[in-house]
N, C-alpha and C positions, 0 to 999 in steps of 0.2 A: 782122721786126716786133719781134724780142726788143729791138733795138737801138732803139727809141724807147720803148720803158720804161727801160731802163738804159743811155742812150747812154755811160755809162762803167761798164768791167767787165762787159759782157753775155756777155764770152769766158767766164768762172770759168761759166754756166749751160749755154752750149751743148757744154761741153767736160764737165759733169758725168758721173761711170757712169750706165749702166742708161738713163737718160732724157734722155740731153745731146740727141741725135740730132735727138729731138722735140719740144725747147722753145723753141724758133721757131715751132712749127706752135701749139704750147697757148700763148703769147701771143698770135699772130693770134685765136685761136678765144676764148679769151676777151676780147680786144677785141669781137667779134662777138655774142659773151652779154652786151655791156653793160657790162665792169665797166669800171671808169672806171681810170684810169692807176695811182692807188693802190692801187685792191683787185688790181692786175694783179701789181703790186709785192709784194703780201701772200702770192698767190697762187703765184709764181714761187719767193719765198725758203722757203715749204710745201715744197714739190716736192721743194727739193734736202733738205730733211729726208728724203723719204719715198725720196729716193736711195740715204742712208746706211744707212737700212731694209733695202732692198732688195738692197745691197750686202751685208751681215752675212746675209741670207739665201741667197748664195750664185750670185743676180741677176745678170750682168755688161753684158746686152742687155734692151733691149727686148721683144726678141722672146720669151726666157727668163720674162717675168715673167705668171702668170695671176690671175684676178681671187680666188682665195683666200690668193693674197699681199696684192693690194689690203685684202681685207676681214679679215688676218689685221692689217696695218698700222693700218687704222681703228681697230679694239681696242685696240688698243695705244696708238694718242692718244687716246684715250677715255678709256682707264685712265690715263696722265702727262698728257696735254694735254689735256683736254678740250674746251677752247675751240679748240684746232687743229683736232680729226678734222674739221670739217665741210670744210675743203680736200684730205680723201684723198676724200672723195665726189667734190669738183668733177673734180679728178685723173682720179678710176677713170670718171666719165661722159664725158669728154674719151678717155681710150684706147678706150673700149667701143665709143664713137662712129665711132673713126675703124678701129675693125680692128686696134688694136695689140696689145690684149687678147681672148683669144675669153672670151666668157661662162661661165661652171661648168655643165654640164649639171644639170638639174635634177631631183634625188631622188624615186627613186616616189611615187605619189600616195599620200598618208595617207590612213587611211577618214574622216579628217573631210573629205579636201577632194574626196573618192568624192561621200560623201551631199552636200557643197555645190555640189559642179559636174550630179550629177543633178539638184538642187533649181533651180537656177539655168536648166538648160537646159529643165527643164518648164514655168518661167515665164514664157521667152523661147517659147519652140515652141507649147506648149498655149494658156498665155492670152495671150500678147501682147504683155507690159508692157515697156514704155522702158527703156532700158540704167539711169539712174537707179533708177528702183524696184525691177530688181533688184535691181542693186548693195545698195541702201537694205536688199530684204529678207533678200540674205545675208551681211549683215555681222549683224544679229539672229539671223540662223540660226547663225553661227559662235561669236557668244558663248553662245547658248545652251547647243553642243558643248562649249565651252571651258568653263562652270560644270559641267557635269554631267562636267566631267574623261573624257570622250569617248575619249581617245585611247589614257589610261592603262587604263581601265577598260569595253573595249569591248564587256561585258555588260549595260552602264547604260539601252540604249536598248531592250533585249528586255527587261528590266527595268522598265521607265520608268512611275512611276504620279502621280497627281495631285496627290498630297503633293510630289515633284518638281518639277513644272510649278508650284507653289505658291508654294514657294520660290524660283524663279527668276522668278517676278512680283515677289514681294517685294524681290528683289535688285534689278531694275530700277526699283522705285517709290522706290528712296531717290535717284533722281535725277532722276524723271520727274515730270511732270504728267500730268493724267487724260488731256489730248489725246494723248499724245505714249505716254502708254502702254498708251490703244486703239489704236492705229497697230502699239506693238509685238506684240502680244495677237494681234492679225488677223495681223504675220507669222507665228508661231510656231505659230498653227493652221493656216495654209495648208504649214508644214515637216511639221507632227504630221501632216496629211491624206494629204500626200505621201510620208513615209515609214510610213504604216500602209498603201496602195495598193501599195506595195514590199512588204509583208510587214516590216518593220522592226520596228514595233512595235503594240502593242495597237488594233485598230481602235476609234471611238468617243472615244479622248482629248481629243479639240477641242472637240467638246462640249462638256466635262466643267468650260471657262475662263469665268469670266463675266469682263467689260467693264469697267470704270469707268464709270458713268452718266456719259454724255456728251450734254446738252440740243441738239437741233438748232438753232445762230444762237444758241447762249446768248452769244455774243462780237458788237461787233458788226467787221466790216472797220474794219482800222488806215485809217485814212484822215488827209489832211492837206488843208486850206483850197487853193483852185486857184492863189490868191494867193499864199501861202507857197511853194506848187511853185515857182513863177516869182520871184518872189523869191530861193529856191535857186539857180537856175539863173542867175541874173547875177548871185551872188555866187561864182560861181568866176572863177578869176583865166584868163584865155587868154591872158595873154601868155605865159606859159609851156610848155612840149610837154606835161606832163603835164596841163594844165590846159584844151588844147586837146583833147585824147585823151578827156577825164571828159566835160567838156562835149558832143562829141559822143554819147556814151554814156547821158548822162543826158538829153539833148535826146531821143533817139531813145525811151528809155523811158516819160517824158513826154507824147509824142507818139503813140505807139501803144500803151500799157500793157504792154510786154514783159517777161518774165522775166530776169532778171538772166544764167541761162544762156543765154536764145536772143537776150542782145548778144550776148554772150562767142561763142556758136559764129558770128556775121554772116561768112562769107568776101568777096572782093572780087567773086564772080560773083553773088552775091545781090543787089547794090547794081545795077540794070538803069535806070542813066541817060540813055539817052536815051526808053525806053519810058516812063520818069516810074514806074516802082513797085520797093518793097521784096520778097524775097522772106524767107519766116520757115518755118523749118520747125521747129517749137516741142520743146523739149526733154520737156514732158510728157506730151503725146498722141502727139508725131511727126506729126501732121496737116501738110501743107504749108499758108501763110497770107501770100496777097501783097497787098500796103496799098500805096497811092499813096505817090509819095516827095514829102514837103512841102516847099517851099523853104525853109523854116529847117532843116529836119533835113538836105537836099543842101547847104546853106552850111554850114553844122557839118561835116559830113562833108569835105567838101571842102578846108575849112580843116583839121582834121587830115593828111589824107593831102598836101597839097602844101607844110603848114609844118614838121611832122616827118618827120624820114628814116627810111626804112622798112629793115631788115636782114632779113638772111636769104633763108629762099624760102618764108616761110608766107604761104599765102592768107585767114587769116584779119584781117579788118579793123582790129579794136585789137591791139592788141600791147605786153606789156611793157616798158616806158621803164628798168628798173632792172633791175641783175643777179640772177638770171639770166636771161637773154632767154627770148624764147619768146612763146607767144599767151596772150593775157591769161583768168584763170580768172574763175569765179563770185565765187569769194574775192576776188578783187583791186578784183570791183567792189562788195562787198561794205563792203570798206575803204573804197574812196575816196569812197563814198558817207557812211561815218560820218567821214571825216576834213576834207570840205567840210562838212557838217554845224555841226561845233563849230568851225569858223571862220566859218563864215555868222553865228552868233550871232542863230541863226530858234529859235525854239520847236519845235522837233521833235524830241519824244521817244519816235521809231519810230529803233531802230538796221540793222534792216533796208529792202531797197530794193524791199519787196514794197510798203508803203503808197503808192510812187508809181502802181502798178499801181491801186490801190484808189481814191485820189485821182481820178485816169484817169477810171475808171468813172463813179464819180460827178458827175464832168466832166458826164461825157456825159448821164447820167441827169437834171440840172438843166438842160441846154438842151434836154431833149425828145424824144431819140432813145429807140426802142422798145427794153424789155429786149432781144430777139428782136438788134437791130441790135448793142448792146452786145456779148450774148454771142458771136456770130457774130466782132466783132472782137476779143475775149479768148481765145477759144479753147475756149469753152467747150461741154461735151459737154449738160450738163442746163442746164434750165431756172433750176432751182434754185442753181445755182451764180452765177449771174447774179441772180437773186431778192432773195441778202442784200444787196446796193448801197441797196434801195430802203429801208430802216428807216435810210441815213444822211441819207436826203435828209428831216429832220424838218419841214425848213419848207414842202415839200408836202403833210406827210403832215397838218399842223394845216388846210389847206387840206380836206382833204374829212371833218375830224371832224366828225361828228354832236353838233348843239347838246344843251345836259343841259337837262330841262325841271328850271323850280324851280319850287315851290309859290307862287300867289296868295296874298294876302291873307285873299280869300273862305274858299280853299281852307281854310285856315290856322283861320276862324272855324269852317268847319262840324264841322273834327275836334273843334274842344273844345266 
């Protein structure tokens, strides 16, 4: 494979120390992660840098080299190259990959990542919540650890009073909004709840947090005109794989009001074509949710998967077009959602691809369909979650105002 990147001089790479052996096998594998014949090129001529490396380290084999040489090497273009290290990552995920490097066993558990992985597994086990929402609440829990210098000072949390938990609101409100820092608030007393049940610290501290007044529906749903959706939507370009890939993506989203993660997670078994339905097993609730498959979102789909060539052995349905491969994330559709945007030259000034969700509903809500029918297709657990659609549909809602009486004439004469 090396020899159609550099059909001249591909001998100077495979005859390199330490890594000549295998640089056949990491051109094929980076062909295979997308990268196009240059970055291959970029790629390859990295390596024998990290040869030289590895050579002065006393390296002679492959098999010689572990991954705190790797990560020893990384540092080191960090510090002179900066703009190089990120090809000792591609490198070291290419050996890890294939078994040429064993992994570093990993270092006892610190008592920050004690209290985060009990915190974590009581979330999961007791209440229930989606890998997300963990995630989401211990990454709060860990910076919390990390302000109160947790690791250095492991008196801090038998220590721990509300002047503390004070300050570390205030720390966070220099970046947050009120939403965004009841959200944190709520995690941080469910850590305080859970590590005072431990015996860790003072019972009663959760309490002790008030909120940011947060008006119920003070906001209304980001929503956007059904026309602008559609509009959107035949201004991306298909002739192109990527353009064919969004399109399906955003058709589907469109189409059933989806989360941006439960595209990204669609595998190829979900898509149940000859039955005519979608299968969704929703990234927030985890509820399973199977919806008919519509013939424009089976045309879309369809034209993706038999105009672009699919790589690898992942089952999941989109898949990243650009280096590095792999199945396409939240992120990605996150981008391509803003990057057709400001080529559409549509008036849409939601940077997120929740408003098509929102839009959706409201779809729905102005040709007549029951909240009840709505939610059910959203995913929705309350009522109420479903509820705020109805304050955007304003030209219904002028329909059952109550007329204002105005004073008569008469009226008018008897008061003076």
């Amino acid at each position: 494979m090396i020899a159609q990147v550099f059909p001249i001089g591909f001998q100077r790479y495979v005859t390199l120390p330490v890594l000549g052996s295998v640089m056949d096998s990491y051109s094929a594998w980076l062909h295979d992660q997308r990268y196009t014949r240059r970055s291959s090129m970029y790629e390859l001529r990295m390596a024998a840098h990290v040869c030289r490396f590895l050579k002065k380290q006393g390296r002679w084999q492959v098999e010689d080299v572990g991954e705190k040489d790797l990560q020893a090497c990384h540092l080191l273009f960090r510090r002179k190259f900066p703009k190089e290290a990120g090809s000792v990552r591609v490198l070291g995920r290419f050996l890890l990959e294939h078994g040429y490097v064993q992994p570093v066993t990993g270092p006892e558990p610190s008592r920050t990542d004690l209290h985060l992985n009990n915190f974590m597994a009581d979330l999961r086990d007791a209440r229930g919540l989606v890998p997300s929402t963990i995630r989401r609440q211990g990454q709060f829990a860990a910076e919390f650890l990390d302000w109160l210098k947790f690791e250095e000072e492991p008196d801090r949390l038998t220590s721990l009073s509300s002047g503390d938990i004070e300050g570390f609101i205030r720390h966070l409100g220099k970046r947050m909004g009120r939403v965004s820092l009841q959200k944190a608030i709520a995690t941080i007393r469910n850590f305080l709840r859970f590590l005072a049940t431990a015996g860790v610290v003072t019972p009663g501290l959760a309490s002790q947090i008030d909120s940011p007044r947060v008006y119920r529906q003070e906001q209304l749903p980001r929503a956007l005109p059904w026309t602008t959706v559609q509009a959107f939507l035949r201004s991306i370009d298909r002739k192109s794989a990527i353009g064919k890939r969004d399109y399906a993506v955003f058709s589907i989203m469109a189409t059933y009001g989806l989360r941006a993660g439960d595209v990204a997670a669609l595998t190829l078994d979900d898509i149940q074509w000859r039955a005519g339905r979608i299968r969704i097993c929703q990234s927030k609730t985890g509820e399973p949710l199977e919806l008919p498959l519509t013939d424009d979102v089976s045309s879309a789909i369809y034209d993706y998967l038999k105009r672009v060539p699919r790589y690898g052995k992942y089952r999941q349905v989109f898949l990243r077009l650009r280096a590095p491969g792999g199945a396409m994330k939240t992120t990605t559709v996150t981008e391509a959602f803003q990057s057709w945007s400001i080529k559409s030259g549509l008036d849409i000034p939601f940077k997120g691809t929740h408003c098509l969700r929102h839009s959706y509903a409201l779809h729905l809500l102005r040709h007549g369909l029951p909240l009840k029918t709505i939610g059910d297709l959203l995913g929705h657990r309350s009522p109420e979650s479903t509820g705020a659609y109805i304050r955007l549909a304003t030209d219904d809602l002028r329909d059952v105002a109550l007329h204002v009486p105005t004073s008569t004439k008469r009226q008018k004469e008897g008061l003076s």
